[in-house]
C-alpha positions in Angstrom: 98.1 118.3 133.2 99.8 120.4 130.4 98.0 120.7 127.3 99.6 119.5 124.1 98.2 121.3 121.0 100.2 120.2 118.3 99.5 116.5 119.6 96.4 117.6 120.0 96.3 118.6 116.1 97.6 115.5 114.8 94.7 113.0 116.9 92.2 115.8 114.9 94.0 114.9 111.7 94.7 111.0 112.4 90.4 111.5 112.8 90.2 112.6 109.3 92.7 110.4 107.3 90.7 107.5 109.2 87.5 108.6 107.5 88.8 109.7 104.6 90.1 106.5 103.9 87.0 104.7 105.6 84.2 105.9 103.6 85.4 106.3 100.2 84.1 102.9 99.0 80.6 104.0 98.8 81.4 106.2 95.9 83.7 104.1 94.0 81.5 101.3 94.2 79.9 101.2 90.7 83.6 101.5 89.1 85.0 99.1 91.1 81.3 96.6 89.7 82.1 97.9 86.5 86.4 97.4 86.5 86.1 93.9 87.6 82.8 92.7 86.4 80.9 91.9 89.3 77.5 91.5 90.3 75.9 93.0 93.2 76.8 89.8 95.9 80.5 90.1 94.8 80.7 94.1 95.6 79.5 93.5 99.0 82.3 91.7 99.9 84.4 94.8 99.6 82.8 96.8 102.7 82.9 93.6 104.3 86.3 92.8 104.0 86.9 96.3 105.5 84.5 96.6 108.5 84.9 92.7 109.9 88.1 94.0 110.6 86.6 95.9 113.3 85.3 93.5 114.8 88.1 91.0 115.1 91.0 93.6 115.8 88.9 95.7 118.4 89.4 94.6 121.4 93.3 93.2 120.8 94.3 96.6 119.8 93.0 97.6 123.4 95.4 95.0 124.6 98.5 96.0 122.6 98.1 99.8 123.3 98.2 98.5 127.8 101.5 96.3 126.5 103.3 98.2 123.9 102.0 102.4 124.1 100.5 104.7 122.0 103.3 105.5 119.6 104.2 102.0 118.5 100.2 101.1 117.8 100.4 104.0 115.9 102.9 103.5 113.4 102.1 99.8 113.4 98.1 101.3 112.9 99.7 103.7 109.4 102.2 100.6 108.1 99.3 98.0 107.9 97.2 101.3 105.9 100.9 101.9 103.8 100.7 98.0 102.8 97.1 98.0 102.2 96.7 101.0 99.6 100.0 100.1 98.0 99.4 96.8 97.4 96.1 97.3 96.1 97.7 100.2 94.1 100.3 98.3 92.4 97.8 95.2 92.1 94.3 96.4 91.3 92.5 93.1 91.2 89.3 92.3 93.2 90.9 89.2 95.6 94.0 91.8 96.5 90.7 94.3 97.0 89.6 92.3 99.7 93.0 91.7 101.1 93.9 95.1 101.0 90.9 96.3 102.8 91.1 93.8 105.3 94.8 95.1 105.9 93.4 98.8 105.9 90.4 98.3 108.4 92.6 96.8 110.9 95.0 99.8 110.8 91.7 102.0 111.0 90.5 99.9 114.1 93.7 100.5 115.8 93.6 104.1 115.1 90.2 104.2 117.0 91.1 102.4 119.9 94.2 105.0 120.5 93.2 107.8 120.1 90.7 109.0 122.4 92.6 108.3 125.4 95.6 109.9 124.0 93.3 113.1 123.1 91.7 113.3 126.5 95.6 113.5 128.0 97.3 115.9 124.8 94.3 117.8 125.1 93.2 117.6 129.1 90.5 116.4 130.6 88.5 119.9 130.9 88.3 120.4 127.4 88.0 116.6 126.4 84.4 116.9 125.5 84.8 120.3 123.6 88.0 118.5 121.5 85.8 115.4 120.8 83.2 117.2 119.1 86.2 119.0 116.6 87.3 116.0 115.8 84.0 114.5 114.7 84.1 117.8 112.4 87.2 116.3 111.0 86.0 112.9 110.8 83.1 114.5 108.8 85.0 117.2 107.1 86.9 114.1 105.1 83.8 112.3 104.3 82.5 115.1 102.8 85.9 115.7 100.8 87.0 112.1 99.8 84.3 111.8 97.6 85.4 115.3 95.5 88.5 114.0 95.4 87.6 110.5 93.6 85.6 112.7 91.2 88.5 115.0 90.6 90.8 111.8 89.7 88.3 110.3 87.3 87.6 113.4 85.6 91.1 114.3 84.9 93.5 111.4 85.1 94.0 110.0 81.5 91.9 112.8 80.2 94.9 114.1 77.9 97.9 116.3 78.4 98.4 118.3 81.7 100.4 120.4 83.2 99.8 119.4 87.0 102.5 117.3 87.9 99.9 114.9 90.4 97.1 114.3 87.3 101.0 114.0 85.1 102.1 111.4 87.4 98.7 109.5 87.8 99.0 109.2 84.1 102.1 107.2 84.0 101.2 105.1 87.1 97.5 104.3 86.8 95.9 101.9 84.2 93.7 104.0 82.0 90.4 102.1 82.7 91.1 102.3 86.5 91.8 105.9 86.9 89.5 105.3 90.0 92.8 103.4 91.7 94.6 107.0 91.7 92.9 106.8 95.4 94.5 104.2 96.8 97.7 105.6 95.9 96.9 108.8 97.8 96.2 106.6 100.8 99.3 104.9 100.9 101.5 108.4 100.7 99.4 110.0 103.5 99.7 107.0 105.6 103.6 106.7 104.8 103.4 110.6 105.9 101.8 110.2 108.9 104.2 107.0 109.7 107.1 109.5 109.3 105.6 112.6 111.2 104.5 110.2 114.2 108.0 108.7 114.1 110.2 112.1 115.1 107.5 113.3 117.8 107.6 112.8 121.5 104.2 111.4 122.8 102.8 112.1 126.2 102.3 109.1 128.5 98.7 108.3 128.8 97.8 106.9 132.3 93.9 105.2 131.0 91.3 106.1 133.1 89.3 103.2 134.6 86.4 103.4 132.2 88.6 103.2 128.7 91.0 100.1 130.1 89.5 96.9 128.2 89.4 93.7 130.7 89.5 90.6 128.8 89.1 88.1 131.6 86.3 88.4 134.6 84.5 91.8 133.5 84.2 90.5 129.9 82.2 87.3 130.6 80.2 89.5 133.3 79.4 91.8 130.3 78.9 89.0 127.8 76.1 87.6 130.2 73.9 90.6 130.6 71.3 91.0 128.3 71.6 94.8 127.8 75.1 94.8 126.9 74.2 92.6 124.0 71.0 94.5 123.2 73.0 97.8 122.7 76.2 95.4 120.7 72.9 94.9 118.3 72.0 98.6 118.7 75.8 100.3 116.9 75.8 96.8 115.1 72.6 98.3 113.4 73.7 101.4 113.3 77.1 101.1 111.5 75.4 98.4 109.1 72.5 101.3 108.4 75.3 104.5 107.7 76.8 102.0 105.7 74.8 100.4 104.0 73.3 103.6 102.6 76.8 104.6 102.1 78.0 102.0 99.7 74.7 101.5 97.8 73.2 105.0 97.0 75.8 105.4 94.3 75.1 102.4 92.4 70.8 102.9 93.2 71.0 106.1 91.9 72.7 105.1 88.3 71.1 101.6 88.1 67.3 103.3 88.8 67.8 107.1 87.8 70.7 107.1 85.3 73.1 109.3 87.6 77.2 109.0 87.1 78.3 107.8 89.8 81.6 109.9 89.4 79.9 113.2 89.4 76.3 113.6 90.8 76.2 110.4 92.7 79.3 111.3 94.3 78.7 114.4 95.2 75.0 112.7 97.0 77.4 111.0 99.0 79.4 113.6 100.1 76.3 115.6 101.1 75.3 112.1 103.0 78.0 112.8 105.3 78.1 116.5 105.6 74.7 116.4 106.8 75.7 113.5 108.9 78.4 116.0 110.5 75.8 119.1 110.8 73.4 116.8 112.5 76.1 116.0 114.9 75.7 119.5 116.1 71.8 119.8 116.0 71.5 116.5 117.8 73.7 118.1 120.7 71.7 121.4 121.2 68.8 118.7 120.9 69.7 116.4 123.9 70.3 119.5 126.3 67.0 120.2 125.5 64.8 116.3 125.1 65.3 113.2 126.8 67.9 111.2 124.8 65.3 108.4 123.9 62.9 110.5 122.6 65.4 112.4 120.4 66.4 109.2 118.7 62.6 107.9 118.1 62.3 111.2 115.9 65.4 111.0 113.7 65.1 107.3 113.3 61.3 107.8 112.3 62.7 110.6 110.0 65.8 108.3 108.5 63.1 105.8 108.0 60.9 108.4 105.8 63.3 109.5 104.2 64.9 106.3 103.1 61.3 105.2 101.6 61.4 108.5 99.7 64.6 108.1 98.2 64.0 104.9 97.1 60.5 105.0 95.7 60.3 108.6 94.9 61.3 110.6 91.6 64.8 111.6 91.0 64.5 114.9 92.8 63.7 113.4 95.8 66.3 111.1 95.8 68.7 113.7 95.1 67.5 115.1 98.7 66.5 112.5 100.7 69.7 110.3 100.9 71.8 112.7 102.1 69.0 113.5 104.4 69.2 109.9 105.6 72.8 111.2 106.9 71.1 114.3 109.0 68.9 111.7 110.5 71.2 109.2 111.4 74.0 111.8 112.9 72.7 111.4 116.6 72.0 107.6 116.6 75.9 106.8 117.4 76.4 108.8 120.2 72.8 108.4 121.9 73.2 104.2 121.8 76.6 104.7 122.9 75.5 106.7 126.1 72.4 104.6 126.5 74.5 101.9 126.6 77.1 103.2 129.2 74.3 105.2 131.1 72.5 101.7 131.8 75.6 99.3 133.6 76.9 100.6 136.7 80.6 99.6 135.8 83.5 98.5 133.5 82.5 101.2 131.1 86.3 100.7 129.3 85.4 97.1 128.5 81.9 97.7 127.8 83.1 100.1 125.4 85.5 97.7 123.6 82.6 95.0 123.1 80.3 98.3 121.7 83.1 98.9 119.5 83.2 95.8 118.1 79.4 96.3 116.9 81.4 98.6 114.2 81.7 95.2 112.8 78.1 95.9 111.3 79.4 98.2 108.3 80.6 94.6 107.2 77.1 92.5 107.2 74.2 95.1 106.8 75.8 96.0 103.1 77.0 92.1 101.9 73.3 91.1 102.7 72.1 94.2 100.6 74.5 92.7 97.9 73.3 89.5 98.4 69.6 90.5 98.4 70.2 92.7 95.2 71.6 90.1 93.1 67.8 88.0 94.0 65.4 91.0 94.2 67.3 93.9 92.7 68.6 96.7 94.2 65.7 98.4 95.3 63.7 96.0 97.2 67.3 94.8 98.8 68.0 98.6 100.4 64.6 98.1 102.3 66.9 95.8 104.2 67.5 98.7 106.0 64.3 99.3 107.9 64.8 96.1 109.8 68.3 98.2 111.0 66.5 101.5 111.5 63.8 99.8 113.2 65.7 98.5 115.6 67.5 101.8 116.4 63.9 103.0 116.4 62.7 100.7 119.0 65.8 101.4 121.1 64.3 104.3 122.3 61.1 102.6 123.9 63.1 99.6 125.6 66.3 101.2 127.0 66.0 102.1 130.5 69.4 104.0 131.5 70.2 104.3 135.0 71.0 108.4 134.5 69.5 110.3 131.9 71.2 112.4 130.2 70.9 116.4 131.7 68.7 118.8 130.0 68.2 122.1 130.6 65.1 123.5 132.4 65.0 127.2 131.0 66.2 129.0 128.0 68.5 131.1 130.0 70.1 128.0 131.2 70.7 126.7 127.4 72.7 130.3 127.0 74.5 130.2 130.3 73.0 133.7 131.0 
């Protein structure tokens, strides 16, 4: 199989204009409460209208991609993010918000379900491992950077004259009390971008392997029957609602309880959330060639749950530290529930791994209850939400019972290859 690097490039890059446009709403959050007046229940709508997506288009994008090919789910995947930004771009109200999200996550949940089939083939099955881990440094990389950017925009758009022709052009197309929107229309001209780059290049045919086709008929209900596969469904459910839900509500904890501007210091907590996140990612895999899988995701989901409890009752200092810590701890739990999960049924992995997927769906719920629960018992006491999440993760370790563990390495020399 010939390895394609330029195709190879653009699934790295597709990986980071699919966070970059995924986790922003965390930091905009308190703008977006303070633009359109809304209490805490309203803004939880917004994360919800984004990630539910997951969950409904999932699974039918696995069917489209067997009937119509990579390219076209593509471009179909960057038009539905074109319409989304733009719309809520040229229409910044909160009911177009929800639309417009709903139109954006589905792209994004198409965008999943392509891509990693099309970078095991561009990039060759020998190296497939090595390529996924780069492009969860992109994925990272823009969650890290998105958040810069947002503070960049509402720092300088509307802030007087300038000479840079993007703040000069944000001037003349963004309202002056939503300078926040400049985002969205950033997202709609690198997803019109991508639509045109994707539209002049020659893809590879991707032949999917056995355990990344999605069977909607027999193996489904077979799946749907067995109590582990839903166990583990709770398991990313949990996680994605936890990553989340710490995501979209640190901003707005931080400057209701501590006084922090959300467009400067509380953004940048969030963009440390999810570098550490992205430098666990790398920890947690020296980690598992080292410890049993389970044990390594009882400590960092005892640590996410210290740390949370810190940030949230401790003084400002320690919240400055121990949310984005929350990030480093949570950085294995994705991959290890994922394994667990494939590591404990003996077949249909593709499918299985379509249902899992769908779990994504939990970046919708976990943060609307926090709203929900805010708007009742404040924002504080609602964020503890979140240990019913963690503890499940937490207890996942104890219960799961793969049939293969995951390989670990029996000397030092062995770690080294030496």
């Amino acid at each position: 199989m010939q390895k394609n690097t330029f195709i190879v490039v653009l699934i790295f890059f597709i990986f980071f204009v699919i966070s970059f446009l995924s986790n922003i709403l965390g930091p905009i959050i308190p703008d977006i409460l303070n633009s359109f007046d809304l209490g805490l229940g309203l803004a939880g709508f917004l994360p919800f209208s984004f990630f539910v997506s997951y969950g409904v288009a999932s699974i039918p994008a696995g069917v489209l991609v067997e009937k119509y090919k990579e390219k076209k789910v593509l471009l179909l995947a960057f038009f539905l993010a074109f319409i989304g930004a733009l719309f809520f771009a040229l229409v910044p109200i909160f009911p177009v918000a929800l639309l417009s999200l709903f139109i954006i996550g589905t792209g994004m949940a198409m965008l999943q379900v392509v891509i990693n089939p099309l970078l095991r083939v561009a990039g060759g099955g020998v190296n497939f491992a090595f390529n996924s881990v780069m492009a969860q440094l992109f994925f990272g990389g823009a969650s890290f950077l998105s958040p810069m950017l947002y503070s960049y925009f509402v720092k300088n758009v509307h802030a007087g004259e300038s000479s840079n022709f993007i703040i000069e052009t944000m001037n003349k197309i963004v309202p002056p009390n939503l300078t926040w929107i400049s985002l969205y229309w950033v997202f709609a001209i690198i997803a019109l971008l991508m639509i045109l780059i994707i539209k002049f290049i020659k893809f590879p045919e991707v032949e999917l392997a056995d355990d990344e086709r999605i069977d909607t008929g027999k193996a489904f209900r077979e799946l749907l029957k067995d109590k582990k596969v839903i166990l583990f469904f709770i398991g990313i459910f949990c996680y994605v609602g936890t990553e989340q839900g710490i995501a979209n509500w640190t901003s707005k904890f931080l400057q209701e309880y501590h006084g922090v501007d959300p467009a400067t210091l509380g953004a940048s907590v969030i963009s440390y959330f999810w570098g550490l996140l992205t430098i666990g990612c790398f920890l947690g895999l020296l980690l598992l060639k080292i410890f049993d899988s389970r044990k390594v995701l009882i400590f960092f989901s005892s640590g996410a749950i210290i740390a949370l409890l810190l940030g949230l009752f401790g003084p400002l200092n320690w919240a400055l530290i121990c949310f984005p810590l929350t990030g480093f701890f949570a950085s294995v739990m994705w991959s290890i529930v994922v394994s667990l999960a494939l590591n404990s049924v003996a077949k249909n992995h593709g499918t299985l791994s379509g249902i899992l997927c769908t779990g994504i769906a939990g970046g919708a719920f976990v943060p609307l209850i926090i709203g929900g629960l805010g708007e009742l018992v404040g924002l504080r006491m609602a964020m503890l939400f979140l240990l019913v999440t963690l503890g499940y993760i937490l207890s996942i370790g104890f219960w799961a019972k793969p049939l293969v563990n995951n390989s670990t390495i029996k000397n030092w020399k062995e770690l080294f290859h030496v």
